[in-house]
N, C-alpha and C positions, 0 to 999 in steps of 0.2 A: 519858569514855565508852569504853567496852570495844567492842573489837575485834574482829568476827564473825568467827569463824574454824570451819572444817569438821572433824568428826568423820571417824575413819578409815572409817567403815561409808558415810556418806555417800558421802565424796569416793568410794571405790570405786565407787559405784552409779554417781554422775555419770560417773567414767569407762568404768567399762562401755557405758554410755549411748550414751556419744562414739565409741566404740571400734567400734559398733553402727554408727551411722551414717555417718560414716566410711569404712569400709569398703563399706558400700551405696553410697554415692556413688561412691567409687573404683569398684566394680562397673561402675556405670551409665555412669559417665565413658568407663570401657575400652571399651562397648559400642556408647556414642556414637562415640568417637575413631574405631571400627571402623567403623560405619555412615560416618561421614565418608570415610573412607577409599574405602570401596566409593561413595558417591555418585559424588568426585571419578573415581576409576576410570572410571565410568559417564560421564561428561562427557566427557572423554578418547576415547573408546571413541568415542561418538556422534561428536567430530570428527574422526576419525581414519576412519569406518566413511563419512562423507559426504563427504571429500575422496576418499579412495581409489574412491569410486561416481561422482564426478563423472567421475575419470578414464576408467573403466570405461563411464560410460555416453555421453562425448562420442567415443571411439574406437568403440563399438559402433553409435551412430545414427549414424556416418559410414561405415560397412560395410552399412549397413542400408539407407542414403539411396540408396548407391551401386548395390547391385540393384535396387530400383525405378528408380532414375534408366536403370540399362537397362534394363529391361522397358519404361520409356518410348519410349526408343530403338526396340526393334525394334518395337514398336506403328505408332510414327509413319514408320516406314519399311517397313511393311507385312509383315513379316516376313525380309525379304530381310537377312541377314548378312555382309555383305561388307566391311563396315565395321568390323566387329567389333574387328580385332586395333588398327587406329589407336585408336579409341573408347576401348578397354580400356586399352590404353598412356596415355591424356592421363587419365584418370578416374581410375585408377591414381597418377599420381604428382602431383595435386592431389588427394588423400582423402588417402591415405598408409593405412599399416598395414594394407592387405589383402595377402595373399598370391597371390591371381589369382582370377580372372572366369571366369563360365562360360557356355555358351547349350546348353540341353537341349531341341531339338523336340522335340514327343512327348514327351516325358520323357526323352530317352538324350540323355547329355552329348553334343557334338558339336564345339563350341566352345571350346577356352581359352587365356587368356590370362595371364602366359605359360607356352608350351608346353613350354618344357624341363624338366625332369623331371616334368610330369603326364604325360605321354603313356598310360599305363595306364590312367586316370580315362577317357580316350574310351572310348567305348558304354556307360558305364554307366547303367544304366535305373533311374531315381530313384523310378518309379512300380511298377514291380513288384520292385522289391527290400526284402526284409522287412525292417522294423524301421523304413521309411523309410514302404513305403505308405498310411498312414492318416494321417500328416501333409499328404501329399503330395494326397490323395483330399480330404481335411476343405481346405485350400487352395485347390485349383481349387473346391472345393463353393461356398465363401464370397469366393473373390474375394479372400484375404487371405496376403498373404508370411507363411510359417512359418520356422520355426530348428531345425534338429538339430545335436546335439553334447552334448559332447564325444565324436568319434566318430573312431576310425583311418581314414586317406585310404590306399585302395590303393595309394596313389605314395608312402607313408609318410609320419609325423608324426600329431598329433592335432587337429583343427579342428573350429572352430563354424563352420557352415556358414547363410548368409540363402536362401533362396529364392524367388522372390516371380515369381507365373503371370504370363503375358503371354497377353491375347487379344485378337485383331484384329477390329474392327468394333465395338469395345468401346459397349457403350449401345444397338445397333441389334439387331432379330431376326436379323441374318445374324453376328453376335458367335461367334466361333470362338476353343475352347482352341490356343494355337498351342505350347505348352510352358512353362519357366522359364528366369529369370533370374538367379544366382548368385552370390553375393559368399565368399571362403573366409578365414577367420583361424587363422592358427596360435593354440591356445592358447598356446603360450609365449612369443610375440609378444605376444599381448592381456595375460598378466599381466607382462612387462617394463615394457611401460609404466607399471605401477603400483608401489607399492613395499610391496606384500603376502609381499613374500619377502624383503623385508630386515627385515619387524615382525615375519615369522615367525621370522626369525634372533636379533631380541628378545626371544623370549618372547611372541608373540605367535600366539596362533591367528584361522584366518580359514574360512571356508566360503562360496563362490558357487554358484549353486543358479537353477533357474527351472524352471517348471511346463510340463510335455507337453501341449501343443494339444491331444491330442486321447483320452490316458488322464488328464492335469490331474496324474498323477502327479510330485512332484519330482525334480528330475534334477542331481546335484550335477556344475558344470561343471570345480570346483577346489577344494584345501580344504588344510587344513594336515595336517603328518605328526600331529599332536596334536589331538585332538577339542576342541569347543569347551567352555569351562568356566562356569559358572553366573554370570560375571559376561561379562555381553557386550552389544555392541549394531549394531543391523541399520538398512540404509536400503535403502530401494527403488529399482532402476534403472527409470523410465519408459521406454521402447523402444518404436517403432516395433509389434515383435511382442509386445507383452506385458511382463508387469513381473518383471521378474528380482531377485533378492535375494541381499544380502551382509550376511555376519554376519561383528563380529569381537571377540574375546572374549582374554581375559587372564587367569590362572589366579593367585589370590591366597590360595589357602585356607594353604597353610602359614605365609607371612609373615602373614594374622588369626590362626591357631591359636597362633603364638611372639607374638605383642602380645597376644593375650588374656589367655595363661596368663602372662607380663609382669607386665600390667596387673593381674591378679588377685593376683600375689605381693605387688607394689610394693604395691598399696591394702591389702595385711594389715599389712606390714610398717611403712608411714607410720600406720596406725590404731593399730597397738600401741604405738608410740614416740607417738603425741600422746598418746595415752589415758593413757599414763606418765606423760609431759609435765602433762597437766590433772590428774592425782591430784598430781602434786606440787606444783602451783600451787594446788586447792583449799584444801591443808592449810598453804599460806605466802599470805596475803591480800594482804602488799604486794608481793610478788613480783606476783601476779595483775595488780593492779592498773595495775604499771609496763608489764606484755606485752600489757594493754589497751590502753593508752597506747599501745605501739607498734605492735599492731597495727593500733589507727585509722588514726594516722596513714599504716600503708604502704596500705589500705584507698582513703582518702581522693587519695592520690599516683596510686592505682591507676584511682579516677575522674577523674581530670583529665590521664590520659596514655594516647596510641593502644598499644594492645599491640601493635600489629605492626612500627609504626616506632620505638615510644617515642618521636615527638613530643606537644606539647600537644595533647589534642583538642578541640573544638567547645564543648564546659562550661566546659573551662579556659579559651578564650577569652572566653565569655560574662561567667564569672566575673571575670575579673581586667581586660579590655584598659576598661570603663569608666571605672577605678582609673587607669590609664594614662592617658585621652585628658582626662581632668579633670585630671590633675596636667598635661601638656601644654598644657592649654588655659588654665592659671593661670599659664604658664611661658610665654606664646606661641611653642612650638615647633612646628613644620611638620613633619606625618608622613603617610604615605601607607598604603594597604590596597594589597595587590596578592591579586588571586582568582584562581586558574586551575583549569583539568582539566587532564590528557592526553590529547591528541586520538586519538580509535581506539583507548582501552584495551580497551574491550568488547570487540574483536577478538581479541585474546592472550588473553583466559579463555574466548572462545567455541572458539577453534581452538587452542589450546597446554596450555591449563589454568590453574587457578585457585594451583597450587602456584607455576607460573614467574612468573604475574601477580602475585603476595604478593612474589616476591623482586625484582620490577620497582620496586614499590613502595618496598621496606626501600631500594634503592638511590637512587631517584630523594631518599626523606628523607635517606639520608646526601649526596647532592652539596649540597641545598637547607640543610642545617645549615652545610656548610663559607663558602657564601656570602651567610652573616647575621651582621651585622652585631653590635656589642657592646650596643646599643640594640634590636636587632631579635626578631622573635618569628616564627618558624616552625610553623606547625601542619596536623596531618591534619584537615581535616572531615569524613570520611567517602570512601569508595569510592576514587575517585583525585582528588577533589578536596582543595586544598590551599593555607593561605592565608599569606600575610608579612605582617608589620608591621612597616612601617620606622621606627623611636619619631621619629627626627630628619633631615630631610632637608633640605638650604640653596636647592636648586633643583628644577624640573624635569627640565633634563637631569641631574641623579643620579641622579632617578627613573627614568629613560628608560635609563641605565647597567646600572643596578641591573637591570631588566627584561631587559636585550641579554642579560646573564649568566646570567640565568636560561634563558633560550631555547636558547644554546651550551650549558649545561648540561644542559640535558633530551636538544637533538640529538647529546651524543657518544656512539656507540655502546653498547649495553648488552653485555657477552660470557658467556656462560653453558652450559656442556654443549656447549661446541662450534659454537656459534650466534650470532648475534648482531640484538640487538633493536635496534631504528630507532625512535623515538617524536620528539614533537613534543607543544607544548604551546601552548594560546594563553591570555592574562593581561588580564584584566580590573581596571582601575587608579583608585579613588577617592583624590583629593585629602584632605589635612582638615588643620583643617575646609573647606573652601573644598566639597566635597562632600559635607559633611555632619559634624555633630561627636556623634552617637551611634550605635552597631554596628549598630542594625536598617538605618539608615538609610545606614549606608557601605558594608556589605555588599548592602544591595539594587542602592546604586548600581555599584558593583564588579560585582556579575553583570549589570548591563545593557550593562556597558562589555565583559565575555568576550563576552556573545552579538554584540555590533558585531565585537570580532575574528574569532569563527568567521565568522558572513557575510563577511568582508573577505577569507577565505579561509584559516584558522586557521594557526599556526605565528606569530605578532604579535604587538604589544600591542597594549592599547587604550586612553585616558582617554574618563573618564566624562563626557558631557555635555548641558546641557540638553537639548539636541535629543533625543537618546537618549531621555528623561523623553517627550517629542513625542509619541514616533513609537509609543513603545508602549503609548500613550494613544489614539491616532489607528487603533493597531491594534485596540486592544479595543473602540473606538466601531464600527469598520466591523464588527465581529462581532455586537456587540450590534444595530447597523440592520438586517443579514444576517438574525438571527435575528428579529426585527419585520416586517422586511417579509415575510415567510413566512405570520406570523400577520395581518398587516394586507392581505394580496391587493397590494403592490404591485410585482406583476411581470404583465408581458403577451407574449403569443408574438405572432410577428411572423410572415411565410412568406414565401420566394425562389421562385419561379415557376422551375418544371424543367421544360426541352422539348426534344422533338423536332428535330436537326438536316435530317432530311431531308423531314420534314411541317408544320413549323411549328406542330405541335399542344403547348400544356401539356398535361401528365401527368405533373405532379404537384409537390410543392413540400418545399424543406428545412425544418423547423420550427425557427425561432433564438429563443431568448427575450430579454427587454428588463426593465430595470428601473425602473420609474418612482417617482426618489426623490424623496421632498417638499423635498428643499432642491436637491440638486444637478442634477435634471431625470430625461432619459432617459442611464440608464449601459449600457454595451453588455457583452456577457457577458466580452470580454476582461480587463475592469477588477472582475468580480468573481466570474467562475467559481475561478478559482485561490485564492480569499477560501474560497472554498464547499468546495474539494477539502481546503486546508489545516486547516479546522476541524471537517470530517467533516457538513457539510450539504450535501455534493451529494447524499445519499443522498434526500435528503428531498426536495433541492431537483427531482434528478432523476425525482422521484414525481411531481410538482408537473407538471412537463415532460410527461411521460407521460399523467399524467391528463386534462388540460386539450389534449392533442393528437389523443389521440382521441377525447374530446369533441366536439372541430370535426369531424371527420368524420362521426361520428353528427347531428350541427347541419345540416351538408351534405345528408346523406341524408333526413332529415328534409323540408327543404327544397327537396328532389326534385334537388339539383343534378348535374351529373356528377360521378360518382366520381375519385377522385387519388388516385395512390400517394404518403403524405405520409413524408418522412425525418426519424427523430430522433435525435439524435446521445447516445450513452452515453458515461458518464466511465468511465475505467478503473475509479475503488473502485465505482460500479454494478455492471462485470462478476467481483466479488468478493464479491456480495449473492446469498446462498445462495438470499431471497425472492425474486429478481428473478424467475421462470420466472413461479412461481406470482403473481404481482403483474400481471403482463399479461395473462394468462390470465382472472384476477380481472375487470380492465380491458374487455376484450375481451369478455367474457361481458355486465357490468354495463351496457356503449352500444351492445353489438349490433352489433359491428363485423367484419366480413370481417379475418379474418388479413393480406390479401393485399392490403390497402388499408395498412397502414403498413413501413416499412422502417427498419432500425436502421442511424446510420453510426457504425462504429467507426474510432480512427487506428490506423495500425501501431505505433505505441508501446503503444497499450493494448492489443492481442495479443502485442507478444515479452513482457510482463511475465509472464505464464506461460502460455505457448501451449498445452499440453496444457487445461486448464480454460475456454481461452476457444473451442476447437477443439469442444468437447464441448457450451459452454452454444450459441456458434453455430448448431451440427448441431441443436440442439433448437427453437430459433428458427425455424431453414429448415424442419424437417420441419411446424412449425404454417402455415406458409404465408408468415411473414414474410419479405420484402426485405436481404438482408446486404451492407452497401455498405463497401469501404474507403474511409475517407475521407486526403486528403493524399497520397493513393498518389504516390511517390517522395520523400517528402522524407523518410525512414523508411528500414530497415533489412530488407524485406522481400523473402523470394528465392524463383526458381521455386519450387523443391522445397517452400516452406512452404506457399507462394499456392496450387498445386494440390491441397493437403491441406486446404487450407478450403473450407468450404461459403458463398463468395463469388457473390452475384449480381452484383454491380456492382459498377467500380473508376471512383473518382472521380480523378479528375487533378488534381494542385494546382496553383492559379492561377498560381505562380512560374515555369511553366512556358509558360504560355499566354499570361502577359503577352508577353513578348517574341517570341511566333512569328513575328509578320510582320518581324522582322529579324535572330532568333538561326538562324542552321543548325543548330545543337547541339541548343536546345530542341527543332523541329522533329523532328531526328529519333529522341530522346528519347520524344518525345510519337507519333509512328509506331511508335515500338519497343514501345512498353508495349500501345498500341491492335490490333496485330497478336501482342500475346503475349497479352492479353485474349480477345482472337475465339479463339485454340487452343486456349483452355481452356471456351470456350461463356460465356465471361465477356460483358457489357455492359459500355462504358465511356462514363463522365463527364466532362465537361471543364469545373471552374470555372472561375470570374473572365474570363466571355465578354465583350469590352466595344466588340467593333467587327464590322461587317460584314465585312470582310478576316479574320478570326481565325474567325467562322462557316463560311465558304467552306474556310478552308483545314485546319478540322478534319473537316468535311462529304466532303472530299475524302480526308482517313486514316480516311473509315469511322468515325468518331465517331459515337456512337447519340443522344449527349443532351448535352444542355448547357445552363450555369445563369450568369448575371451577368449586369452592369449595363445591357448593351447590351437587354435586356426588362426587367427589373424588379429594382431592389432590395428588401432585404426589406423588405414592408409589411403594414400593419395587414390584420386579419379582414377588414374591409368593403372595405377595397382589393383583394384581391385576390380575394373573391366578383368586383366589380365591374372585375375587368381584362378589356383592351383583345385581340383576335386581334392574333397577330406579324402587322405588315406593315413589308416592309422597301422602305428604295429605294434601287434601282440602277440608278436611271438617270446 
């Protein structure tokens, strides 16, 4: 049979063809590569723009805290300053990075601190001085600290300045402007602490900028010598007076413009040598044939190997290791899977970049090649996970050897550009066969055994074991009953009777829910709110709460009874539920319920998780008329300066503190301390887990307003607590 072979008119065409596309591609490749480039940039940028902001915005809301914190001051001490210079000295060097303090009656400095070299800045009149006045006027108008700056100080340098009114009698008709309170930052102070001037020194531009109170006009506070260039990125400072913004930007156009025009030679250049290339191979057929050949084959190498590490990848494994564990398993030889990640890799591409995370990688596969074995098989799976196979192992402590090395080997320092990266890894370990003698099945077991080492506290190994199999079975059951009893009605709310320490009157009740399972009985929210949060059904569950809570109260009224203020407690992902306003509101319209009949308890945990947003949904709450109670108050990370920033009705005292009063002095005056910081702020306070006559009296006595536990009522059913008893106590 004769030999097909290509005419010269042909092959030209085809290679034209090639030549054609080819170069299109190269094109597109260059423009990709480019786009890539510019993304990663953009990644960079963003972590770099929101670390440098956090700095910026934790040294600016400690400038910021610190004039209202005196404007507190002279408030609560009636305007009288005499105090002033100690005050400013101790405020001063617990804040740090202010420059000095100021007290303006009237508006004309008078006050500061300290006084050596401002001395000039006395009498200046903040309120009739142009440029100043209509901040200073919109301020006292609303009640609200403003910021000027960047603004030359008569006493020399350039500062942002806080100021924030004090008026005495504050909330009463006899409420009088008594002046401002002032916090001063050297700009050059406020950006040392950042390192906006060493990225400037980079090649890096930057711009900080925040909007005038009172023209809204922007007001650049700092910027680079170099304008910002089209590839940048900006994050917002939250503050006290408003939201200030920083941009920071990186100028890339010449080094795309030399890769492009690159990229465009290179892809004509490689198109015209193939295009050569294939004209001379259409016109020699066995030639063709053999460079098929081998191109398959690098093709074929090319899908069964990581490009980035040039380890095996996940195919290669798929494909070959059953070949393996069948020849193993005819040979009864004992081999082991070891699965791992590295722990916190996410972090290095979130905040460093995706470039130093790629060369993290290449290095972690080259230590892992040096410590496998002649039997063994190293491979990427993807991301940063990564898996061994030990063909032949005589025991388990090998195996357990084997693993130690692995660990030392991830924890030796990584060193790069000057730097040096820390990583850790935890390893997830199947037996085989003894855990399984096919891949689905040993890699399944192998990641149940990583996820026991992360819970164990990762940086470990782990083997795989029945139990493991248990537990993550016993976990999907209690989800799937989670999700049933939702639809099956079996949950019931229970109520804790709230009363009056000085009247003995109920007024009103916590609302705690209950779960009534058909096999395990009554389970208490402890044992399965956390169930609920980790699988994203508190949302629902929390609806459930809501609904059915004031229900009862609408059931109450209905029933002519006396009205209660009923408390329900919100999960923090609740206060993360854009629907939530609208969903009570909903509520409260659909049973006809007084606003002012239920109250929401939050803990201190679920406000630091982001205080601004829960500052804002609270305020929205209180303005409808609802109750905002902290709950656990003190076992929590909660300080003046936040606590007076919320619209807090009532602070509940946690039982940890109560238990022991009648023999702790510390609790005692703990529990004094909070109840008299409470009353200064027109707060109501709570005292749970009440459980004795003695702990009555002697909270009765620190001016406690309400209290809740055992000593009246645990919580109990609907018709219990329609049908409860008046407190009578005996003390005789």
């Amino acid at each position: 049979m004769k030999k097909a072979e290509f005419k010269q008119p042909s092959a030209l065409f085809f290679s034209l063809i090639a030549f054609f596309a080819i170069a299109s591609f190269g094109a597109y490749w260059t423009q990709s590569t480019n786009k890539s480039i510019i993304n990663q940039q953009q990644s960079l940028l963003s972590g770099l723009s929101r670390t440098q902001a956090s700095v910026l915005e934790r040294r600016l809301s400690a400038a910021f805290t610190s004039a209202q914190i005196l404007a507190y001051e002279v408030e609560q001490n009636g305007g009288d300053g005499e105090w002033f210079p100690n005050y400013a000295h101790k405020l001063i060097d617990s804040i740090g990075g202010i420059a000095n303090l100021q007290l303006a009656p009237d508006g004309i400095i008078s006050d500061i601190y300290p006084i050596e070299g401002n001395e000039s800045a006395i009498g200046f009149n903040i309120i009739s001085t142009p440029g100043f006045e209509k901040e200073a006027m919109l301020s006292i108008q609303n009640h609200r600290m403003f910021v000027i700056g960047p603004v030359a100080l008569v006493q020399g340098g350039v500062a942002v300045i806080s100021r924030a009114p004090i008026f005495l009698n504050k909330g009463t008709q006899r409420e009088l402007f008594w002046g401002f309170a002032s916090a001063v930052i050297y700009l050059d102070d406020l950006l040392e602490a950042t390192q906006l001037k060493r990225l400037e020194s980079e090649g890096y531009q930057y711009n900080l900028s925040r909007k005038h109170a009172a023209t809204k006009d922007t007001i650049t506070l700092s910027s680079s010598l170099a304008p910002l260039s089209d590839i940048q990125a900006s994050t917002e400072l939250v503050l006290p007076v408003g939201t200030w913004t920083l941009k920071i930007s990186k100028a890339l156009d010449k080094d795309l413009d030399q890769r492009r025009v690159t990229g465009y030679a290179v892809s004509l250049i490689v198109s015209l040598l193939l295009a050569i290339a294939l004209y001379a191979i259409l016109i020699q057929p066995l030639k063709l044939r053999t460079l098929v050949k081998e191109k398959t084959a690098e093709l074929q190498d090319l899908a069964n190997k990581d490009p980035l590490t040039g380890l095996p990848n996940r195919r290669f494994l798929q494909n070959n290791l059953p070949n393996v564990l069948q020849h193993n398993q005819k040979h009864k030889r004992t081999s082991a899977f070891i699965y791992f990640d590295l722990d916190n890799f996410k972090r290095i591409n979130d905040t460093i970049g995706h470039d130093v995370g790629d060369q993290v990688l290449i290095i972690v596969g080259e230590r892992l090649t040096k410590l496998k074995g002649q039997s063994d098989l190293v491979a990427r799976l993807g991301g940063d996970e990564f898996g061994i196979f030990l063909g032949e192992v005589s025991s388990e402590h090998q195996i357990e050897e084997h693993a130690n090395r692995i660990l030392q080997s991830i924890r030796a320092p990584i060193k790069m550009d000057n730097r040096e990266y820390l990583l850790s890894t935890s390893l997830g370990i199947a037996k085989i066969p003894e855990h399984g003698d096919d891949l689905v099945s040993i890699m399944q077991n192998a990641d149940m055994a990583l996820y026991q080492a992360k819970l164990l506290g990762k940086n470990q190994f782990s083997f795989y074991s029945e139990n493991m199999k248990v537990n993550t079975h016993n976990l999907m059951k209690a989800e799937n009953d989670l999700s049933l009893a939702l639809l099956r009605n079996e949950f019931e709310m229970y109520y804790q009777p709230q009363f009056d320490l000085h009247t003995n009157h109920i007024l009103g009740a916590e609302a705690l829910i209950r779960w009534n399972h058909p096999e395990k009985g009554l389970i208490f929210p402890n044992d399965f709110i956390p169930l609920a949060e980790s699988t994203g059904k508190i949302i629902e569950l929390g609806y459930w709460i809501l609904e059915n809570s004031i229900a009862y109260i609408a059931k109450r009224r209905i029933e002519k009874r006396a009205d209660i203020l009923l408390h329900i407690n919100l999960a923090s992902r609740q206060l993360s539920d854009p629907h939530l306003v609208v969903l009570v509101q909903d509520l409260l319209e659909k049973y006809q319920v007084p606003a002012h009949l239920i109250g929401f308890e939050i803990t201190e945990t679920s406000i630091l998780e982001d205080v601004h947003l829960t500052r804002k949904l609270l305020q929205t709450f209180k303005n409808m008329g609802i109750c905002i109670a902290i709950d656990d108050f003190g076992t929590g990370y909660s300080s003046l300066s936040q606590l007076k920033n919320l619209p807090v009705n009532l602070l509940k005292i946690d039982r940890s503190f109560v238990m022991d009063l009648e023999s702790d002095p510390d609790d005692r005056k703990i529990v004094e301390a909070i109840i008299a910081m409470a009353h200064k702020l027109n707060i109501k306070v709570l005292a749970e887990g009440i459980e004795t006559r003695e702990q009555w009296k002697m909270l009765a006595n620190f001016q406690c307003d309400y209290g809740q536990g055992y000593y009246v009522s645990k919580a109990v059913t609907m018709d219990e607590f329609n049908n409860g008893k008046p407190i009578v106590h005996n003390d005789s």
